[in-house]
N, C-alpha and C positions, 0 to 999 in steps of 0.2 A: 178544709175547716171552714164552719160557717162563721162570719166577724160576729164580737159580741159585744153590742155596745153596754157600758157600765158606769152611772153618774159615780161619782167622786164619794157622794152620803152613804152611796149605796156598798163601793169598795171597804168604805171607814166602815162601815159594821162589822165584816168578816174578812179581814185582809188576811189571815192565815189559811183560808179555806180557798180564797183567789190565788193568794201566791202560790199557795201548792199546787193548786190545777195550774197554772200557770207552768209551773216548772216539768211536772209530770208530762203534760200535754209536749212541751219540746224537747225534752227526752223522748215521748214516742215519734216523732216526729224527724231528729236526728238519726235517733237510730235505728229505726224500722223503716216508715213511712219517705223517707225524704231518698235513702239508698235504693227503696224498690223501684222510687220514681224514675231520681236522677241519677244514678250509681253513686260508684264513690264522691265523696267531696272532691278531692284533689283532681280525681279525671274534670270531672263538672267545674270545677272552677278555674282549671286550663283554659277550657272553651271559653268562659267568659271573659276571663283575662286576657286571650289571644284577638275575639272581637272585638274589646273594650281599645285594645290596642291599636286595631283595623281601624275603628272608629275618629281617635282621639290623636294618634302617635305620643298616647303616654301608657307607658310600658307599668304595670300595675305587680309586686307580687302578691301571693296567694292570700296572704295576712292582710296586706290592701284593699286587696278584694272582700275579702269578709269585711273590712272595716267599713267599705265604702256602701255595702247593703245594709249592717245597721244605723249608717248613718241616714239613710234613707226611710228607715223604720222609724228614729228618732225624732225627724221630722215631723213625719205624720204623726208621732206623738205630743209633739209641741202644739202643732196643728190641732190639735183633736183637744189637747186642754186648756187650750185658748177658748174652746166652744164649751167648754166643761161636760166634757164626755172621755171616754177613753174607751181604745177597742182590744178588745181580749187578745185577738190574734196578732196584732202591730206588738204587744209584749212577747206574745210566744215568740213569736219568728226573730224579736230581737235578741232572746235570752238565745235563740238557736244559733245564729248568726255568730254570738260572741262564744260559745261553747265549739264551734268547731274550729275555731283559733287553736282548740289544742288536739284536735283532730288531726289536723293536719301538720302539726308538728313532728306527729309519732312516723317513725320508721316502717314504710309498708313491708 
């Protein structure tokens, strides 16, 4: 996904037409695009939780994990409207992030 920067004026015209692409955009994203890539969530974020582990000796679980990427999103979010700008995809990926929270809840 290419980032898409968006002044603030520019969100406040049409926020019903961003938030939807917004939302649509990490729905395909979730659940098309992000499994072709990186398979399941749960496999995929094993591995990241068992490096994170390797790295740190803090033992993270799965809900952790997704918490701790969009905290990372967040970030850059705060970051970004400090500049008064905001990027399309630091939203996608955060609403992804928090939507697989119940992803991985469900019984495989």
């Amino acid at each position: 996904m290419v980032a898409t920067d968006v002044s603030r004026s520019h969100m406040s015209e049409t926020p019903m037409m961003h938030a939807t692409t917004i939302l649509v955009d990490a729905s395909q994203i979730i659940n098309k695009d992000r499994n072709a890539t990186y398979g399941h969530v749960v496999q995929d974020y094993e591995k990241v939780r068992t490096i994170f582990h390797a790295l740190t000796g803090i033992q993270l679980d799965l809900h952790q994990c997704l918490l701790f990427m969009a905290s990372v999103k967040l970030a850059r979010i705060r970051t970004n409207l400090e500049r008064d700008i905001l990027h399309k995809d630091s939203l996608t990926d955060l609403i992804g992030y928090l939507a697989l929270q119940a992803e991985i809840s469900q019984p495989r």
